[in-house]
C-alpha positions as CSV (number, residue, x, y, z in Angstrom):
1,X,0.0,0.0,0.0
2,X,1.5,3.4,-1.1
3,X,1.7,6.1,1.6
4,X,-1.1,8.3,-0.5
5,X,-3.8,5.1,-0.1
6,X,-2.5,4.2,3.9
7,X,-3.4,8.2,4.1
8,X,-6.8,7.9,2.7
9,X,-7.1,4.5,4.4
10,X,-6.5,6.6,7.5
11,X,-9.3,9.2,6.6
12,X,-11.4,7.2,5.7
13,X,-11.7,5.0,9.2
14,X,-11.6,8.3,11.2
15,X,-14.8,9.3,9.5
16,X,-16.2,5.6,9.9
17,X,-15.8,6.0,13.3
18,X,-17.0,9.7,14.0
19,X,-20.5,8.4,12.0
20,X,-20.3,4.7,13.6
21,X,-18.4,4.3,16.4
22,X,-15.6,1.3,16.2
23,X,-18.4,-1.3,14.9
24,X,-18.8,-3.4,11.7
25,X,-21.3,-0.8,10.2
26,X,-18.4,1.2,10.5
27,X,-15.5,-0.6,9.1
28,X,-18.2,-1.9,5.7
29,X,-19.0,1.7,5.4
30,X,-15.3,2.5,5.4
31,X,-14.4,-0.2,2.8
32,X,-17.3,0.9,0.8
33,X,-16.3,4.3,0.3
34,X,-12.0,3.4,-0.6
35,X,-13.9,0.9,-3.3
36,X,-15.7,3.8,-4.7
37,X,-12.8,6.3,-4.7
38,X,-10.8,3.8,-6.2
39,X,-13.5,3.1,-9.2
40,X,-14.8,6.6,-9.7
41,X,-10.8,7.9,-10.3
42,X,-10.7,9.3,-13.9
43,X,-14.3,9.6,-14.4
44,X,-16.7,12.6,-15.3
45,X,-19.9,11.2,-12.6
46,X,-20.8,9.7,-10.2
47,X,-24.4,8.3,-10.7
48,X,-25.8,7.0,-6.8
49,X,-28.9,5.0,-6.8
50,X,-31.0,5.5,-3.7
51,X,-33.1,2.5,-3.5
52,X,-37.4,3.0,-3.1
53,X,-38.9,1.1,-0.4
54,X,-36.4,-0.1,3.3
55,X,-33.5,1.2,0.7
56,X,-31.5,-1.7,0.3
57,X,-32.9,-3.7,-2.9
58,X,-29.9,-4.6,-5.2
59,X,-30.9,-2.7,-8.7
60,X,-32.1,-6.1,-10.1
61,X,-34.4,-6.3,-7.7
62,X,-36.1,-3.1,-8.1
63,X,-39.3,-3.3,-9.7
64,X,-38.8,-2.8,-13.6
65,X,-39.8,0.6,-14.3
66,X,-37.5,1.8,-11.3
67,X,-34.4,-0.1,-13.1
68,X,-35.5,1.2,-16.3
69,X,-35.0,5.3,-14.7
70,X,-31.7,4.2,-13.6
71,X,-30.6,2.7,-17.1
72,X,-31.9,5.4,-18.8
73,X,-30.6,8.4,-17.4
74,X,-26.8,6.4,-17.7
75,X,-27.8,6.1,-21.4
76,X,-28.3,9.4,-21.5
77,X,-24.9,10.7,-19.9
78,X,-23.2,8.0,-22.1
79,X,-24.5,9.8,-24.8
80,X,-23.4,13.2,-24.0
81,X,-19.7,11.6,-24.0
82,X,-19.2,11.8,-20.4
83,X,-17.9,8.6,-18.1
84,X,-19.2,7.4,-15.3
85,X,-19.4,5.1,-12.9
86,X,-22.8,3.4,-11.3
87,X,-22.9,2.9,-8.0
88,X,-25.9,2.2,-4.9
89,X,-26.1,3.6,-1.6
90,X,-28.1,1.4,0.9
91,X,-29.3,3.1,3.5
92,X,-30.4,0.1,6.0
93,X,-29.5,-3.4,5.5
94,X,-31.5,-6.5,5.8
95,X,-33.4,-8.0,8.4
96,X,-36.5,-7.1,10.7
97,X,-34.4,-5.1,13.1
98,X,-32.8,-3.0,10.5
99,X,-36.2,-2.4,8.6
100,X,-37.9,-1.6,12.3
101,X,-34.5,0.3,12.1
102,X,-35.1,2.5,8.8
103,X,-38.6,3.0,9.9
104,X,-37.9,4.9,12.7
105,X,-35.5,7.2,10.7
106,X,-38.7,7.6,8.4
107,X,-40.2,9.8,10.8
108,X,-37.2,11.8,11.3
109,X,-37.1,12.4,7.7
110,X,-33.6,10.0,7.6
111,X,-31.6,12.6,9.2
112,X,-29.6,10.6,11.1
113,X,-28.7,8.2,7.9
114,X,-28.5,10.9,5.3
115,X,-25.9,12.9,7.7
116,X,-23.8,9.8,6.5
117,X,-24.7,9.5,2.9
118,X,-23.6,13.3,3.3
119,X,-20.6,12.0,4.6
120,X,-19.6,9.9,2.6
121,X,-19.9,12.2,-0.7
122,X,-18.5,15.0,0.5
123,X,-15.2,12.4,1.4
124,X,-15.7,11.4,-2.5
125,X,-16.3,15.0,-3.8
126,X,-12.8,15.9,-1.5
127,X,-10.5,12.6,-3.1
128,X,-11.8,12.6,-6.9
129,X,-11.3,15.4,-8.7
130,X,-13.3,16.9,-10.6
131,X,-16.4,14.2,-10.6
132,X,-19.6,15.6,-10.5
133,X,-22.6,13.2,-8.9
134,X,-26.0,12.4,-9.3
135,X,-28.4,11.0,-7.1
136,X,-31.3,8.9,-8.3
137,X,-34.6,8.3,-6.0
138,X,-37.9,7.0,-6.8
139,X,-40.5,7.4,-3.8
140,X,-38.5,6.8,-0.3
141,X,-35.9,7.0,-2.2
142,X,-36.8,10.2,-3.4
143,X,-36.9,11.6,-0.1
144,X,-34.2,9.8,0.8
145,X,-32.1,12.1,-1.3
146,X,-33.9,15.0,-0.5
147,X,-32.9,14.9,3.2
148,X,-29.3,14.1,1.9
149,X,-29.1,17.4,-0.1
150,X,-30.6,19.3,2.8
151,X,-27.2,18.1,4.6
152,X,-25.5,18.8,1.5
153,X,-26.1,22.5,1.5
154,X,-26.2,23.2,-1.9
155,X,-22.0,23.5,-1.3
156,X,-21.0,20.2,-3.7
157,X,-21.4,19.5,-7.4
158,X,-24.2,17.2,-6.8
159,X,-27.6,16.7,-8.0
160,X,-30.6,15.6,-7.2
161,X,-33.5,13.4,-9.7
162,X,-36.4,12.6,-7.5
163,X,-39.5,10.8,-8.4
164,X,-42.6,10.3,-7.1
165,X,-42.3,11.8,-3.5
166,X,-44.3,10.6,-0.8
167,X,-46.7,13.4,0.5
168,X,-45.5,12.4,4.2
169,X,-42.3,14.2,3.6
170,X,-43.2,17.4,2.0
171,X,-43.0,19.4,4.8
172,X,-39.3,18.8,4.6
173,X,-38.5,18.5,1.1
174,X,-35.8,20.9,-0.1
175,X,-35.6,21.4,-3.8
176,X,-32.7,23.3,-5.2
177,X,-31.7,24.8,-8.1
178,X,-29.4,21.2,-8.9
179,X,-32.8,19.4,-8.1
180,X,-35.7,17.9,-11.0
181,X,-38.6,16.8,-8.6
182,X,-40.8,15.1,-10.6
183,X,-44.3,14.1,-9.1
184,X,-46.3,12.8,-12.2
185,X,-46.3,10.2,-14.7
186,X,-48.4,12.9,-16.8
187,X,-50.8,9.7,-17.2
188,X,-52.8,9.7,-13.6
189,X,-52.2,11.3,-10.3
190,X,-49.7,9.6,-8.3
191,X,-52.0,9.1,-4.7
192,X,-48.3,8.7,-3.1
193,X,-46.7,12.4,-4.0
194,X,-50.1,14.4,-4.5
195,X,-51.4,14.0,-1.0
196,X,-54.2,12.2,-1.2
197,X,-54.2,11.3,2.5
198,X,-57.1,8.4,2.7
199,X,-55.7,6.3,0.1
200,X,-52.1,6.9,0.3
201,X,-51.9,6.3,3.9
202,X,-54.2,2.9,3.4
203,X,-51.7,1.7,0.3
204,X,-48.9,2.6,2.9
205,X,-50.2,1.6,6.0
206,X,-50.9,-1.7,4.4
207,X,-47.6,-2.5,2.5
208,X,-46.2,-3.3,5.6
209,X,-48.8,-6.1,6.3
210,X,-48.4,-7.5,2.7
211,X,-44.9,-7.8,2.7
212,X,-44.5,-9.8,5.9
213,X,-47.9,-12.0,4.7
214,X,-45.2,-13.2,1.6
215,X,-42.3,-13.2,4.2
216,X,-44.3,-15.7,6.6
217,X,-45.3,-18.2,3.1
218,X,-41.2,-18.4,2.6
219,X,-41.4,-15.3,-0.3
220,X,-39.0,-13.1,-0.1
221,X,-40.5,-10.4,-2.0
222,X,-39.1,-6.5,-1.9
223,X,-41.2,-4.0,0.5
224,X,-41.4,-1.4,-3.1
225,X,-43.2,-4.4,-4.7
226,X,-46.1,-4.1,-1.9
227,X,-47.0,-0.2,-2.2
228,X,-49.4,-0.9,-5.1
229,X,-50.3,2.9,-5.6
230,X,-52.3,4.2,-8.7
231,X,-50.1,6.5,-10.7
232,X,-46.9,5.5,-8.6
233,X,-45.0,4.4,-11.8
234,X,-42.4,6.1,-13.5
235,X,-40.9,4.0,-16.9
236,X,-38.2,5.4,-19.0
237,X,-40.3,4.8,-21.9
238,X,-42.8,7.5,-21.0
239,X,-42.1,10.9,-22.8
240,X,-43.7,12.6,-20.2
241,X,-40.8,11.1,-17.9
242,X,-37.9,10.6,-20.3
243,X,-38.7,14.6,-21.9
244,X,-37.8,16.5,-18.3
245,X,-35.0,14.0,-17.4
246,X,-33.0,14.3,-20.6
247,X,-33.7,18.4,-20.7
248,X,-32.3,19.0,-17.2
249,X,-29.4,16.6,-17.8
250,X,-28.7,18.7,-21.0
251,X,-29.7,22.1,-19.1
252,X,-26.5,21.4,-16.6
253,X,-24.2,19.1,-18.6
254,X,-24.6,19.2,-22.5
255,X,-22.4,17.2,-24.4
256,X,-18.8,16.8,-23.4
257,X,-16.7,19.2,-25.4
């Protein structure tokens, strides 16, 4: 190990531990973010995935049209000419505790967990030069990164796609000039982000229930597949979705010179 990586090595366990403490959380966290330094070296973005539902659902788990935002708005920076590199942040792991866990954050809009998602770009934003990053949320996900820009500050070349915001959250929602909030498919209201409380609170009071029915029968299915909310779909392959996406990503980027 060159002197230059034992340094960052260094850096990056002292801010493990001022977010974790000495534990295990603390030491993957660490190891996460020298994997993503190390990747992300030489290229023009950073694109973060915040996952929709507990926030830990590998991409091809996601529920189609969510995979399909992702792919598409790499496509589009591809196209422009830049590089990049795809990564996910998971914001709670697996397991009851850890979902009983991320609910309680819920309520405190994820402060506590997006103070370490802040964390850990500003540690990438300080060792990469000149990468600029995108974060990428669809419903919790959404506000997920909402809460992390709020930490953010506006102070860092990042930015912010959000989809289909939960109404829960508004009252905290930030949206910045480096942020396309997006709370239509254009085809039907979305009864998750417009605020209709009756139904949206009975779709998400009732997820719950429906993902542990499947979890009891021996299904492991993901907690986004249960929230079965009218107009809570976002595909690629929607104009009224694809149009904004692409003309913000031009707006700030354009092609690579």
């Amino acid at each position: 190990m060159t002197s230059a990586n034992l340094t960052l090595r260094e850096e990056a366990d002292r801010l493990a531990r001022q977010l974790f403490g000495s534990d295990e959380a603390g030491t993957d966290f660490a190891n996460q973010l020298l994997d993503v330094c190390a990747r992300a070296r030489g290229k023009d973005f950073l694109i973060v995935h915040n996952p929709g539902g507990w926030g830990h659902a590998r991409l091809d788990q996601c529920l189609a049209w969510e995979r399909s935002i992702v792919a598409g708005i790499k496509g589009v920076i591809e196209e422009m000419g830049y590089s990049l590199l795809l990564t996910q942040y998971f914001r709670s792991g697996r397991g009851w505790r850890e979902q009983m866990r991320d609910l309680r954050e819920q309520f405190r809009f994820f402060a506590p967990k997006a103070r370490e998602m802040a964390g850990w770009l500003r540690f990438i934003l300080t060792h990469v030069n000149d990468i600029k990053v995108i974060l990428v949320g669809i419903s919790q996900g959404a506000a997920f990164g909402s809460s992390v820009m709020r930490q953010l500050g506006g102070l860092y070349p990042v930015y912010s796609i959000e989809l289909g915001f939960p109404f829960q959250y508004k009252s905290w929602r930030i949206i910045t000039e480096r942020t396309l909030a997006m709370d239509s498919n254009g085809v039907r209201p979305d009864v998750l982000a417009q605020g209709n409380l009756r139904v949206g609170a009975g779709i998400l009071m009732s997820a719950p229930f429906k993902w542990m029915w499947h979890l009891l029968r021996g299904r492991r299915v993901a907690f986004a597949h249960c929230v079965n909310a009218p107009g809570h779909e976002y595909d690629w392959d929607n104009p009224e979705i694809q149009k904004p996406i692409r003309d913000f990503l031009n707006t700030y980027f354009g092609a690579k010179k």
